[in-house]
LOKOL-389403 format. One line per field, with one value per atom (N, C-alpha, C): residue in one letter; atom name; x, y, z. Coordinates in nm, 2 decimals, padded with zeros to 4 digits. Layout:
% residues N
residuo: A|...
atomo: CA|...
u: X|...
v: Y|...
w: Z|...
//
This chain:
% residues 80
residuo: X|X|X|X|X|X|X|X|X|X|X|X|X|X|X|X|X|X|X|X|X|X|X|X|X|X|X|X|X|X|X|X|X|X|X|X|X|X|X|X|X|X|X|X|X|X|X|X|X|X|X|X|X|X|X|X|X|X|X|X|X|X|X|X|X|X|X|X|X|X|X|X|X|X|X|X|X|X|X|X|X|X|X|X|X|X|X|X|X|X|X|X|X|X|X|X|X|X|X|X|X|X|X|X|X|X|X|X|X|X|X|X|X|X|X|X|X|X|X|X|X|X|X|X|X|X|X|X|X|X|X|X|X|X|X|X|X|X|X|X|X|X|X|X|X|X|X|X|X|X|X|X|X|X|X|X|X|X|X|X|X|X|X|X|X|X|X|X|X|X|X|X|X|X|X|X|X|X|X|X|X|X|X|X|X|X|X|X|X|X|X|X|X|X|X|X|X|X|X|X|X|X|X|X|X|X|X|X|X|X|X|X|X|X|X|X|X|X|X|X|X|X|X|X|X|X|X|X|X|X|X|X|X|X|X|X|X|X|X|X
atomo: N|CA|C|N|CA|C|N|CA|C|N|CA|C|N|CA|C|N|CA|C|N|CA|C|N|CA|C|N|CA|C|N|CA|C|N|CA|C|N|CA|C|N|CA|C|N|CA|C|N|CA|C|N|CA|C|N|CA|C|N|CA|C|N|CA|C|N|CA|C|N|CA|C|N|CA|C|N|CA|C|N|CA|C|N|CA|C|N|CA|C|N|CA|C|N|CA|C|N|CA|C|N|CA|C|N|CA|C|N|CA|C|N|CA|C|N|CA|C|N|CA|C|N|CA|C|N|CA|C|N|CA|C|N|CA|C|N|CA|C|N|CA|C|N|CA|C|N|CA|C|N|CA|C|N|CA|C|N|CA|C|N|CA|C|N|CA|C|N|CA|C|N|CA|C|N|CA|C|N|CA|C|N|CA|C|N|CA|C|N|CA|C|N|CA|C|N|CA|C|N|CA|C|N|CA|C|N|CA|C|N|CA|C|N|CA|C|N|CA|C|N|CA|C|N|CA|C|N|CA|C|N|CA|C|N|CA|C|N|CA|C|N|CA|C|N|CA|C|N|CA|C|N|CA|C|N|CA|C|N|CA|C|N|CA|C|N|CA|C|N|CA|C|N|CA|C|N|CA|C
u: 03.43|03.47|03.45|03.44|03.48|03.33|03.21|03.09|03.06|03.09|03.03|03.08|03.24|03.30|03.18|03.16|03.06|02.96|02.89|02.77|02.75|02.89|02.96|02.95|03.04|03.08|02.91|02.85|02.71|02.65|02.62|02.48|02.61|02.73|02.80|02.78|02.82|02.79|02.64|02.57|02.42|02.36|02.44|02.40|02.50|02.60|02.65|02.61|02.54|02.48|02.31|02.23|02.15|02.15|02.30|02.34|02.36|02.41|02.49|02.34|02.25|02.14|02.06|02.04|02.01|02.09|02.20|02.29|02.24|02.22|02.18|02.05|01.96|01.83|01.82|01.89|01.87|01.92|02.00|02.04|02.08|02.16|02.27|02.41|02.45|02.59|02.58|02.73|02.77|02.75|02.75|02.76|02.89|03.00|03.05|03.10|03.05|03.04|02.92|02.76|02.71|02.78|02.82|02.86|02.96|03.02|03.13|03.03|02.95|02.85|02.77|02.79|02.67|02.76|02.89|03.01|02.99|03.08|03.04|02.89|02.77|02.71|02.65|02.74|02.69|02.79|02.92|03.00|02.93|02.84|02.83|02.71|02.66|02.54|02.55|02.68|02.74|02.77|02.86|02.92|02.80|02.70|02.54|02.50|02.51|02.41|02.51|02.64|02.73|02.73|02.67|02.68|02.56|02.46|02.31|02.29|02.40|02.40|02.47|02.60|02.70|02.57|02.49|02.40|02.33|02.27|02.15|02.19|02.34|02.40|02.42|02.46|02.50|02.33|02.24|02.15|02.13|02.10|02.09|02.14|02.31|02.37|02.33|02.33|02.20|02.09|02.07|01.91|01.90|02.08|02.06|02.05|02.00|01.97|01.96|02.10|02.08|02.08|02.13|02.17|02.05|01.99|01.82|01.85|01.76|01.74|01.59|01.55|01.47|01.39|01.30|01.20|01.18|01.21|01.14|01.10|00.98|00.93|01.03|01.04|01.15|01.04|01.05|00.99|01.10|01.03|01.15|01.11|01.01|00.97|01.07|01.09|01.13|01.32|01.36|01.49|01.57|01.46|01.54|01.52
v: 09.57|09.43|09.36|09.43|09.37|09.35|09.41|09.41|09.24|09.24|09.13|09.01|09.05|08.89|08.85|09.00|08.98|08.91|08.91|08.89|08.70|08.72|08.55|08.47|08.51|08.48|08.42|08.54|08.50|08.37|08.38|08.31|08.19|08.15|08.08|07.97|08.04|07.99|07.94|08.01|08.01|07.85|07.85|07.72|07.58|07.63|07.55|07.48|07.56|07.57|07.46|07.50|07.43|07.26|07.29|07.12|07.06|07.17|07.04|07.03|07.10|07.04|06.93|06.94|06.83|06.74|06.70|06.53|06.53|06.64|06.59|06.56|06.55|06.53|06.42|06.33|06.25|06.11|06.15|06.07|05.93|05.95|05.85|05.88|05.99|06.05|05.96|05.93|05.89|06.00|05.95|06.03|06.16|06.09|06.18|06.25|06.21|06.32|06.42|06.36|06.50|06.57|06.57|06.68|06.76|06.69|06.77|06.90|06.78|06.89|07.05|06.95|07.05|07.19|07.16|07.24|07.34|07.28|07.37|07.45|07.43|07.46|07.57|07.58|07.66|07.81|07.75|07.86|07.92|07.86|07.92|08.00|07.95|08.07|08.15|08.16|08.32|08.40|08.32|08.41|08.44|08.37|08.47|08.58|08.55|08.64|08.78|08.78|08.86|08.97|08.87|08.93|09.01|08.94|09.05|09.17|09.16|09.26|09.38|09.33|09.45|09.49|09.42|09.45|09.57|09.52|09.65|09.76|09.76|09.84|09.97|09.92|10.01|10.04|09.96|10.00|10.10|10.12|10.24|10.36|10.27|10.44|10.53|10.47|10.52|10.59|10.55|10.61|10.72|10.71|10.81|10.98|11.06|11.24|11.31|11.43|11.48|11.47|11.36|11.32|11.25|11.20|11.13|11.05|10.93|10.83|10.83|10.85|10.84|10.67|10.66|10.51|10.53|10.39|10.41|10.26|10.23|10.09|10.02|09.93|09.81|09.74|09.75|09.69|09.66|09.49|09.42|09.39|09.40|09.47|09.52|09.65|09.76|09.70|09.66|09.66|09.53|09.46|09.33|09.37
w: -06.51|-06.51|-06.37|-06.25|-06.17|-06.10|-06.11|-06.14|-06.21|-06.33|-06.37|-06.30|-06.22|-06.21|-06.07|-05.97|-05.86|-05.94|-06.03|-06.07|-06.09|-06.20|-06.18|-06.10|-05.99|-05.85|-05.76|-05.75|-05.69|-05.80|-05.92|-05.98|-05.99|-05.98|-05.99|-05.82|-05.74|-05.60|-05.59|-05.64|-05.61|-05.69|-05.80|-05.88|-05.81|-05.76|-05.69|-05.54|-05.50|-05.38|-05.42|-05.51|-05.52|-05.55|-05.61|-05.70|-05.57|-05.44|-05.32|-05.31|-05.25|-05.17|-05.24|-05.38|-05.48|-05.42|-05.40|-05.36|-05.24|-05.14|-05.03|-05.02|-05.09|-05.04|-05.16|-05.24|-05.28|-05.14|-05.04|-04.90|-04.99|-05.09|-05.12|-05.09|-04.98|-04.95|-04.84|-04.79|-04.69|-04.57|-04.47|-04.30|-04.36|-04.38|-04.38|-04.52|-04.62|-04.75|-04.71|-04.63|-04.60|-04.56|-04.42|-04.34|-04.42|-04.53|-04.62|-04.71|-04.76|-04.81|-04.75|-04.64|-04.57|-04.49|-04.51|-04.46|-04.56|-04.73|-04.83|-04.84|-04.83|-04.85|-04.74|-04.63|-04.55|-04.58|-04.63|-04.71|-04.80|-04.86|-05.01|-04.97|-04.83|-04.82|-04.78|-04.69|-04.66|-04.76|-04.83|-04.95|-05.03|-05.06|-05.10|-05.04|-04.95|-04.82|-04.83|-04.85|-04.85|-04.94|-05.11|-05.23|-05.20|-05.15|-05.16|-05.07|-04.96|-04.86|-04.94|-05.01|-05.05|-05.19|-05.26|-05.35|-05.31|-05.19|-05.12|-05.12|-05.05|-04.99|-05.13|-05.26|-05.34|-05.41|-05.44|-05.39|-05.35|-05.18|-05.15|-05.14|-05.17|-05.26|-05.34|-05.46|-05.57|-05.61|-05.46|-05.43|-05.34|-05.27|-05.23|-05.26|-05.19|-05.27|-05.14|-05.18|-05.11|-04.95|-04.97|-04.77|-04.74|-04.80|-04.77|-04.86|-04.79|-04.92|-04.96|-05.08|-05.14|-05.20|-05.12|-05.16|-05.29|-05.38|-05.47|-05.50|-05.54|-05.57|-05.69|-05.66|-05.71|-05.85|-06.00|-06.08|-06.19|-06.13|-06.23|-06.33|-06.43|-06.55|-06.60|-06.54|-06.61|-06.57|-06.50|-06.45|-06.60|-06.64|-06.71|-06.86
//
């Protein structure tokens, strides 16, 4: 469960994050609704950056054998 809510949480932020930059690049926000925006939106790209790091990270758990990590090519074909 707590997998999916991560999963939520990211494509949740991530759609949220696209909609601010949409208002901001239409430049009908005030001076200072940007900077509000541009506050949130610097939040929301940590909290991304955060989700894809702890992503990798189990990732390479997975992968790991044997005290080695083992490369293996990434095909998203086969992953969806």
């Amino acid at each position: 469960m707590a997998r999916k809510k991560a999963a939520l949480d990211f494509e949740q932020s991530l759609t949220d994050l696209q909609n601010l930059v949409e208002r901001l690049e239409t430049g009908e926000l005030t001076l200072e609704d940007s900077l509000t925006a541009f506050e949130q939106g610097i939040r929301l790209t940590r909290d991304c950056q955060a989700a894809l790091a702890q992503a990798e990270q189990k990732v390479q758990i997975l992968l790991e054998r044997d005290g080695e990590l083992e490369e293996a090519p990434f095909d998203a074909d086969r992953q969806a």
